[in-house]
C-alpha positions in Angstrom: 63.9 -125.8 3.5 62.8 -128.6 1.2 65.2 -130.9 2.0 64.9 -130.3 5.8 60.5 -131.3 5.6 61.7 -134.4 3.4 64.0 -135.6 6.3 61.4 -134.5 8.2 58.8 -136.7 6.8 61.2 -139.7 6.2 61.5 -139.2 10.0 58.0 -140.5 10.3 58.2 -143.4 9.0 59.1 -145.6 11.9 56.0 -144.2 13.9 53.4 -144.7 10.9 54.3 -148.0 9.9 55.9 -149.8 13.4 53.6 -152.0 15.7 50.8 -151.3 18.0 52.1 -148.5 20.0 48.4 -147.8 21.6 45.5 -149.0 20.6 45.5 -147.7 17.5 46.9 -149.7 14.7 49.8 -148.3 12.1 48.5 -148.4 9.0 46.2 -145.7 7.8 42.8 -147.7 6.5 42.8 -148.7 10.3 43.1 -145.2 12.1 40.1 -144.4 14.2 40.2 -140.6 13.6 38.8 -137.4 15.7 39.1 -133.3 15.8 41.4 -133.0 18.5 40.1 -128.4 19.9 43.5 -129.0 22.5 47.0 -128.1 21.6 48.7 -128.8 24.8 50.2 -132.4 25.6 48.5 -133.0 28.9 45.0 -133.0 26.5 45.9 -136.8 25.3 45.8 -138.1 28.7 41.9 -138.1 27.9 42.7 -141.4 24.8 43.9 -143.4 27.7 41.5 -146.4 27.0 39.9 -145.0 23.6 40.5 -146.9 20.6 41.0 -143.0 18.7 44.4 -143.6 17.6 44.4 -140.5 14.9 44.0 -136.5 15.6 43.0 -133.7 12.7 44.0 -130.7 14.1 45.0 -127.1 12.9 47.3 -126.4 15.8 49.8 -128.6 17.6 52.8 -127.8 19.4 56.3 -130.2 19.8 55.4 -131.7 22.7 51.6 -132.3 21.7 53.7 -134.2 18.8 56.3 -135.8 20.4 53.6 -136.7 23.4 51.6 -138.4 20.4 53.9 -140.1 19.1 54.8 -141.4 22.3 51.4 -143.0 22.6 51.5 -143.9 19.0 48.7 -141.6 17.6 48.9 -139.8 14.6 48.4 -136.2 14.3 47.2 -134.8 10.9 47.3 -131.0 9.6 44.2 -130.5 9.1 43.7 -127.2 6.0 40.6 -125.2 4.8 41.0 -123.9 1.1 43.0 -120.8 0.9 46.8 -119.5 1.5 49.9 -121.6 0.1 48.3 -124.8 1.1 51.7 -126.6 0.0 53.7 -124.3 1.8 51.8 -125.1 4.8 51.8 -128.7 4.6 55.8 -129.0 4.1 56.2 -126.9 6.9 53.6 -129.4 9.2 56.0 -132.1 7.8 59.3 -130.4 9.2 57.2 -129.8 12.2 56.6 -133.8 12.3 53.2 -134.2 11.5 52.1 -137.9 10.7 50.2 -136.3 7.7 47.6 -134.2 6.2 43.7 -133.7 5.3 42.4 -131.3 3.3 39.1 -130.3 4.1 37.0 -128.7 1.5 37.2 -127.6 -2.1 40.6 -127.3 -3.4 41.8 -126.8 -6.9 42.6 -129.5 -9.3 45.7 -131.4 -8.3 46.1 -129.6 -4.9 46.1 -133.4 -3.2 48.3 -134.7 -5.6 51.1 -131.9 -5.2 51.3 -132.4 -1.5 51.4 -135.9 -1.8 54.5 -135.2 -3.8 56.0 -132.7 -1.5 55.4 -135.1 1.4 56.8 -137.6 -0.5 54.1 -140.4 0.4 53.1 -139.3 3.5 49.2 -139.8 3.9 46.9 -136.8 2.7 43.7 -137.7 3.3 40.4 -135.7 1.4 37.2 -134.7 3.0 35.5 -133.1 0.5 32.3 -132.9 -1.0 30.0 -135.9 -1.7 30.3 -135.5 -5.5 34.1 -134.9 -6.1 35.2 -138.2 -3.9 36.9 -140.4 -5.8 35.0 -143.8 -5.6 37.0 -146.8 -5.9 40.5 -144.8 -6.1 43.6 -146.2 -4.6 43.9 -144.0 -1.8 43.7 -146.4 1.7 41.2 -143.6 2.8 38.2 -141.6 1.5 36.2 -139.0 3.2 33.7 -136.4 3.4 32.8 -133.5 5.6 29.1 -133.8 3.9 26.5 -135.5 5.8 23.3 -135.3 7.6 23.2 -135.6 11.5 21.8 -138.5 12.6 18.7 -138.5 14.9 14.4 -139.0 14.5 13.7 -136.1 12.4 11.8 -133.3 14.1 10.5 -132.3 10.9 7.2 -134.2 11.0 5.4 -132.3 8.5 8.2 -133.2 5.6 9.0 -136.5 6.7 6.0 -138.8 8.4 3.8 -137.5 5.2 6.6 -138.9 3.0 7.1 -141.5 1.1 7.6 -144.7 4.1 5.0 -143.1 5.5 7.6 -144.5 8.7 9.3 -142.3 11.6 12.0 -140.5 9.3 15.7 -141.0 10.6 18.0 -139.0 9.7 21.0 -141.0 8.7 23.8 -141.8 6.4 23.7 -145.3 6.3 21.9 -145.5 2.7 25.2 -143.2 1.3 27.9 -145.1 3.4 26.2 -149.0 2.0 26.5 -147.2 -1.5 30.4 -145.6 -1.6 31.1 -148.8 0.0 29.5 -151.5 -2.1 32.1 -149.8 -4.7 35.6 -150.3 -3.3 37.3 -151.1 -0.2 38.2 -147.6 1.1 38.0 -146.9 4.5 35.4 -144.3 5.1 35.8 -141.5 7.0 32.3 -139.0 7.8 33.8 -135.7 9.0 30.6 -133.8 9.7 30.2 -131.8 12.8 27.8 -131.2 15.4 25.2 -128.2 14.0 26.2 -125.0 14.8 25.0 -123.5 18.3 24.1 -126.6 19.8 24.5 -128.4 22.9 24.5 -132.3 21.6 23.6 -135.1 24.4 25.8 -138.3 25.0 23.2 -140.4 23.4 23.5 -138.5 20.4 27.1 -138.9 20.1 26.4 -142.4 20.1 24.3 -142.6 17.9 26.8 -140.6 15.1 29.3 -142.9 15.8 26.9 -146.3 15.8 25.1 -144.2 12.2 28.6 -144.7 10.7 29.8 -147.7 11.9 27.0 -150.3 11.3 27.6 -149.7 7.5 31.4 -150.3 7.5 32.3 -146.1 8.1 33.8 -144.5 10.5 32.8 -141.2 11.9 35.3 -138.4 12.5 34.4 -137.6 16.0 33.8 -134.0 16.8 33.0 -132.4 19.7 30.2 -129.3 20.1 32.1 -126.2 22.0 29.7 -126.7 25.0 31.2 -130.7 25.6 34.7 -129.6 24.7 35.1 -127.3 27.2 33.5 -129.2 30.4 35.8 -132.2 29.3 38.3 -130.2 29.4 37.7 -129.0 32.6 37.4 -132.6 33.3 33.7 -132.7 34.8 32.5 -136.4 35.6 29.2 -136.0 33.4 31.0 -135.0 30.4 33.6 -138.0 31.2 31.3 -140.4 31.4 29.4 -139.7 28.2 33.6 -139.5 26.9 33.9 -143.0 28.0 31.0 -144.7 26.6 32.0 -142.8 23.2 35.1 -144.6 23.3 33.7 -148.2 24.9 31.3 -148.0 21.6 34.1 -147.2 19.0 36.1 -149.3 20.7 32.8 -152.3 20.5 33.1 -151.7 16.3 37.0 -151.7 16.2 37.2 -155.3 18.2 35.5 -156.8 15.2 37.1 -155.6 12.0 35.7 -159.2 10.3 32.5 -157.3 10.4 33.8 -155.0 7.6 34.6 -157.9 5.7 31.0 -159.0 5.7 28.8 -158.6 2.8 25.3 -157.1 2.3 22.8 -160.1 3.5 19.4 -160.2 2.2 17.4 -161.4 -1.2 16.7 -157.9 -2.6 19.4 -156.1 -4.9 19.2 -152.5 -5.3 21.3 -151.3 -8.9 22.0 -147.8 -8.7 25.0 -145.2 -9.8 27.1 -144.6 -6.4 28.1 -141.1 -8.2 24.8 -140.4 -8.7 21.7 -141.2 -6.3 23.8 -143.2 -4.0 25.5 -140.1 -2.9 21.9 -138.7 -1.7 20.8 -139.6 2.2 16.9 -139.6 2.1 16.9 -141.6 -1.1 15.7 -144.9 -2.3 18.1 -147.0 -0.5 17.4 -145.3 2.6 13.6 -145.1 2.4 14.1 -149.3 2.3 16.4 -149.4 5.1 13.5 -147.3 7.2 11.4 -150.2 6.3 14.0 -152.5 7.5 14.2 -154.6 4.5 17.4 -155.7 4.0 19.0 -154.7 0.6 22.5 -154.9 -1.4 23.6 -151.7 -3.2 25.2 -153.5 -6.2 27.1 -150.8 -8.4 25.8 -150.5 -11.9 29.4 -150.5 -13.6 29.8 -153.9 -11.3 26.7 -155.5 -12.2 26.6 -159.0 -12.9 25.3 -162.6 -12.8 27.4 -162.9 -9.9 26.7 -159.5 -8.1 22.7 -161.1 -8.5 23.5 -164.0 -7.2 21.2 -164.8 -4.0 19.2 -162.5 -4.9 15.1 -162.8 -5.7 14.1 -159.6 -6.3 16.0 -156.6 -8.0 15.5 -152.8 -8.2 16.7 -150.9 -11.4 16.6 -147.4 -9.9 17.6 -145.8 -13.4 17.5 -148.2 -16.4 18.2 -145.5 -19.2 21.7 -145.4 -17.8 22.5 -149.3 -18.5 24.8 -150.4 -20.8 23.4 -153.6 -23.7 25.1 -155.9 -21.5 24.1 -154.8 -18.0 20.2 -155.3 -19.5 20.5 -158.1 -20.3 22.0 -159.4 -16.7 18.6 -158.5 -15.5 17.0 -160.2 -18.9 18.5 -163.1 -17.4 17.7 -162.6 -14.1 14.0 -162.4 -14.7 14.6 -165.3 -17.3 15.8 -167.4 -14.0 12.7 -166.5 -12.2 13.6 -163.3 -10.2 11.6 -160.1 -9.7 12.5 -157.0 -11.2 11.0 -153.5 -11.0 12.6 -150.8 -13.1 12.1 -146.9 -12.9 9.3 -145.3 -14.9 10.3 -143.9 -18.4 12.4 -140.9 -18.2 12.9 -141.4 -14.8 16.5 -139.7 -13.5 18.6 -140.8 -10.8 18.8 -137.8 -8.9 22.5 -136.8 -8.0 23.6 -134.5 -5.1 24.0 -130.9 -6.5 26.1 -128.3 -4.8 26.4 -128.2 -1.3 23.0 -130.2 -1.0 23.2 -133.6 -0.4 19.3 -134.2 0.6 16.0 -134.6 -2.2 14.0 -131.5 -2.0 9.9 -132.1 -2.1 10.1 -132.0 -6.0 12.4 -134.7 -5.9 10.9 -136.7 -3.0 7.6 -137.0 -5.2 9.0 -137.9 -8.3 10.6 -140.5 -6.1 7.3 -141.4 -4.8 6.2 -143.2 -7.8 9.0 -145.7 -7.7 8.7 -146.0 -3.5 5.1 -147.0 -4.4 5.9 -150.4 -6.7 8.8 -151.2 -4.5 6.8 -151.2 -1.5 4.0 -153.1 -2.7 6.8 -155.6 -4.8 8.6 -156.0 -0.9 5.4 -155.9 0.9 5.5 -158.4 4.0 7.7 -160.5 2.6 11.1 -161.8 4.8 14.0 -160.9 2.6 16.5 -162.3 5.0 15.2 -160.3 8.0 12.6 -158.9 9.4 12.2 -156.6 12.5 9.2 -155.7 14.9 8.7 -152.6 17.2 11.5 -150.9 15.9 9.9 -147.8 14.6 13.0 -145.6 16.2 15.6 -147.8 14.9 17.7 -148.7 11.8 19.3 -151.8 11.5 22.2 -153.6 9.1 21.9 -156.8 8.2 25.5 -158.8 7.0 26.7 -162.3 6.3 30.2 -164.0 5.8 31.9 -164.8 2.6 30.7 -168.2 3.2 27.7 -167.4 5.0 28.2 -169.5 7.9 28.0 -166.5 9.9 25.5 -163.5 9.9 25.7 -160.0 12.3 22.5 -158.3 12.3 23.7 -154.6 13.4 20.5 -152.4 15.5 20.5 -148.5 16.2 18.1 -146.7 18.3 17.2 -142.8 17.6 15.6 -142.4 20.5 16.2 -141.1 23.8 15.0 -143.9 25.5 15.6 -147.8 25.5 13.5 -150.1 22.9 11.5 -153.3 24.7 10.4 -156.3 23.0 12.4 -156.4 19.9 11.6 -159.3 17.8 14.2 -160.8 15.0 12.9 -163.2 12.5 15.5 -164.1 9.7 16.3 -166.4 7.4 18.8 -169.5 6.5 20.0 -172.3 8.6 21.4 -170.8 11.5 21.3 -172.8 15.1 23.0 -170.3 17.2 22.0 -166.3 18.2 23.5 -164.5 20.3 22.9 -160.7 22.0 26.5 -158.5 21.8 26.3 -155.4 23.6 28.6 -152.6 23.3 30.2 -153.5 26.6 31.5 -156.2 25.2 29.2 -158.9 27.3 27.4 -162.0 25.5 24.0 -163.3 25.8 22.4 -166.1 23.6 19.5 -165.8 22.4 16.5 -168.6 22.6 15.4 -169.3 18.3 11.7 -170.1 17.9 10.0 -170.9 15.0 6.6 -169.8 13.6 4.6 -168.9 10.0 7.2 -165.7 10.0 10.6 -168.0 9.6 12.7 -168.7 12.8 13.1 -165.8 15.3 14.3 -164.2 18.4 13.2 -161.8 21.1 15.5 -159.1 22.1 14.3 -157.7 25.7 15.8 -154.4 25.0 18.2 -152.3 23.2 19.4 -149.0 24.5 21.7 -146.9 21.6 23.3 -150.5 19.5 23.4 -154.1 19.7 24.0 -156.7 17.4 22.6 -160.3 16.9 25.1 -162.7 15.9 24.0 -165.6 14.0 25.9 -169.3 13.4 25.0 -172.4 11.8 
C-alpha cells in the first residue's frame, strides 16, 4: 500500500512542476489558493478566467482530479487534527492529490512525517499565528488566524482608541511583519464569520487586505454565496468575476512582491512577538497612513536603517549589545529615535487570541502617544487626504526608480477627492485600476511636497510612480 501512494505521488510530478497549464503557475510559492465546497468535476468550469490555480478541499472524486489536472490546478487534502492523519494523507496521495494542508494544531513532527511519506510532495501549514515557522524553508507559510477585514462596527472600543481614527479591521500590520522576515509566500486561510451572509464588496476587500502587503488570501466562500453560485445565479456570478478580475489585477504584477517597504520611518519589533498581533503598533500607524518598514530585530542593521529618519524601538529590553548600538549610531548620524517606556513588553498573541485586549491597548497608549506626536504632520514618503475608510501600502523598487502606492476602501461606497502627496524625484503617476486600464495622473507641487488628485477609488487602486 506504501509503495502503490509513492508511485502515486511520483505520478504527480509532471503536473506540479510542467508549464502553464491554466493560469496558474507550477510551482507552489506561486499558487493562488481557495476552499473549493464542490466535489463534482463540472464545479471547475466556474475558474474559467480566474487566476485560482490551487483547491483545499476535504472531498474530491477521480474525475474532480483528473478534471483538475486537466486544467492544471492543484488539488490539496485539506485535514483537521484528529484520526491517522498520515494514513489519510498516503491514501490522498494514491488517490492523486497534488498535495496536503494541515489546518490546525497538530502534534510535533506531524508535518514532517507526511512530508516523508509523500516523499516531497508539498504539505502546506495553516496553523496558528504563534507556531508558524518564520523564515523556514518551506516555499509556503500560512495561517487560518486572522481578523476579517472591514470598518469596525465596534465604535465604542475603537474610535475612543488610541488613533483616535475610523478603526479598520485588517491584517496588513501582521502580513508587513511575517513578511519583512523571509520570503515565504503567505497564505491567510480565515473564513467568513459564522452565520453570515458576506457582500461582494467585502470579498474584495479580504482579498485586496491580503494582497497589498505581499499575502494572499485563501478565498472562502460563506454557505449563503456558495450555494447561489452553484446554482449559477447572475448576481452571485458577477460578484465571482470581479473576485477573480481583482486576484487576477495582483497576480499580473508579481514585481510588486519584490518591492520593498518605502518610507523614512523604521518600526524594530520581534515578528514572533507583537508583529503577530493585528490592532497593534504597526497597524495603529498604518491607520494613520504613515508609511513604515517593519525591520526584524534579529535583522537589524546599518543597512536595514538605511533611508530611514526616524526609528521606533517597540521593545528595547529585548536588544542584544550590538543591536543598541545600531540605533546609538543611528541617532549619532542624526536620526530620531523613540524607544518604549521602561519595562515596557511587546505583547505577543496568546492562545487562540490574536487581538490586544483594553488592558493591553492602554499600556499601548503610552507609546501611540510619543509616536504620534514624533510623526506628527510630517511626509514620511507619503501622505494621504480624505481617506478616513481606507488603508494604503506604500512600496519602492530595489533601485527606487519605481514606487506603487497600493489604496483599499472599507466602505460600501466609492471615495472622491483623493489627494497623494509623496516624496522623491518621480516625473511620472499613473492611476491602475483593477480592470487592468491606465490613467496618468497630472503631479503638482505645493508646501506639502509634489502631489496628485485621485477622482475616486471604489474597493483598490494603485498609483504608480517613475522617475
Amino acid at each position: 500500500m506504501r509503495a502503490a501512494g509513492l508511485a502515486a505521488v511520483l505520478s504527480l510530478v509532471p503536473y506540479l512542476y510542467a508549464g502553464d497549464l491554466h493560469t496558474a503557475a507550477a510551482r507552489p510559492a506561486d499558487w493562488v489558493p481557495a476552499r473549493w465546497p464542490w466535489a463534482d468535476a463540472k464545479s471547475l468550469d466556474l475558474l474559467e478566467g480566474s487566476p485560482i490555480n490551487c483547491l483545499l478541499t476535504a472531498a474530491y472524486t477521480p474525475d474532480f482530479l483528473r478534471a483538475a489536472r486537466e486544467r492544471g490546478v492543484a488539488v490539496l487534502a485539506t485535514f483537521a487534527p484528529g484520526g491517522d492523519t498520515l494514513a489519510a494523507a498516503r491514501q490522498a496521495a494514491a488517490a492523486g492529490i497534488s498535495g496536503v494542508v494541515l489546518e490546525g494544531e497538530f502534534a510535533e513532527g506531524t508535518a514532517e512525517a507526511v512530508r516523508r511519506a509523500l516523499n516531497g510532495a508539498p504539505v502546506i501549514e495553516l496553523t496558528a499565528r504563534n507556531r508558524m515557522v518564520l523564515g523556514s524553508a518551506a516555499p509556503v507559510i500560512g495561517t487560518y488566524q486572522a481578523v476579517w477585514p472591514g470598518i469596525s462596527p465596534d465604535a465604542d472600543t475603537h474610535q475612543a482608541g488610541p488613533t483616535g481614527s475610523v478603526w479598520i479591521n485588517t491584517n496588513t500590520g501582521f502580513i508587513r511583519a511575517v513578511l519583512a522576515w523571509g520570503d515565504n509566500a503567505l497564505w491567510i486561510g480565515n473564513q467568513p464569520p459564522a452565520k453570515t451572509a458576506i457582500t461582494g464588496a467585502q470579498y474584495l476587500q479580504a482579498i485586496a487586505d491580503a494582497s497589498i502587503s505581499g499575502a494572499r488570501w485563501v478565498v472562502a466562500l460563506d454557505a449563503d454565496f456558495a450555494a447561489r453560485l452553484a446554482r449559477r445565479e447572475d448576481a452571485a456570478l458577477r460578484d465571482w468575476k470581479r473576485m477573480g478580475e481583482l486576484m487576477g489585477y495582483f497576480e499580473r504584477h508579481p514585481e510588486w512582491r519584490d518591492m520593498r517597504e518605502y518610507g523614512k520611518l523604521a518600526l524594530v519589533q520581534d515578528p514572533a512577538k507583537g508583529g503577530l498581533v493585528s490592532g497593534g503598533i504597526l497597524d495603529m500607524i498604518a491607520v494613520k497612513h504613515t508609511p513604515v518598514r517593519p525591520i526584524p530585530r534579529q535583522r537589524l542593521t546599518p543597512e536595514s536603517l538605511e533611508g530611514a529618519t526616524m526609528a521606533v524601538n517597540v521593545d528595547g529590553d529585548s536588544l542584544t549589545a550590538e543591536q543598541k548600538e545600531v540605533l546609538r549610531a543611528f541617532t549619532r548620524s542624526g536620526g530620531t529615535l523613540l524607544t518604549g517606556p521602561p519595562g515596557w513588553q511587546d505583547q505577543s498573541p496568546a492562545g487562540d487570541r490574536i487581538t490586544l485586549e483594553k488592558a493591553e491597548l492602554d499600556r499601548l497608549n503610552d507609546i501611540w502617544r510619543e509616536v504620534n506626536s514624533m510623526v506628527g504632520r510630517r511626509n514620511l514618503g507619503v501622505r494621504l487626504f480624505n481617506v478616513s475608510s481606507m488603508l494604503s501600502n506604500a512600496l519602492v523598487s530595489s533601485d527606487g526608480k519605481t514606487g506603487i502606492v497600493h489604496l483599499v476602501n472599507y466602505s460600501d461606497y466609492p471615495v472622491e477627492n483623493v489627494t497623494l502627496y509623496f516624496l522623491g524625484e518621480f516625473r511620472r503617476a499613473t492611476l491602475i485600476a483593477p480592470d487592468g486600464t491606465e490613467q496618468a495622473l497630472k503631479i503638482y507641487s505645493d508646501d506639502e511636497g509634489n502631489g496628485v488628485d485621485i477622482a475616486k477609488v471604489g474597493v483598490c487602486a494603485t498609483v504608480r510612480l517613475e522617475q
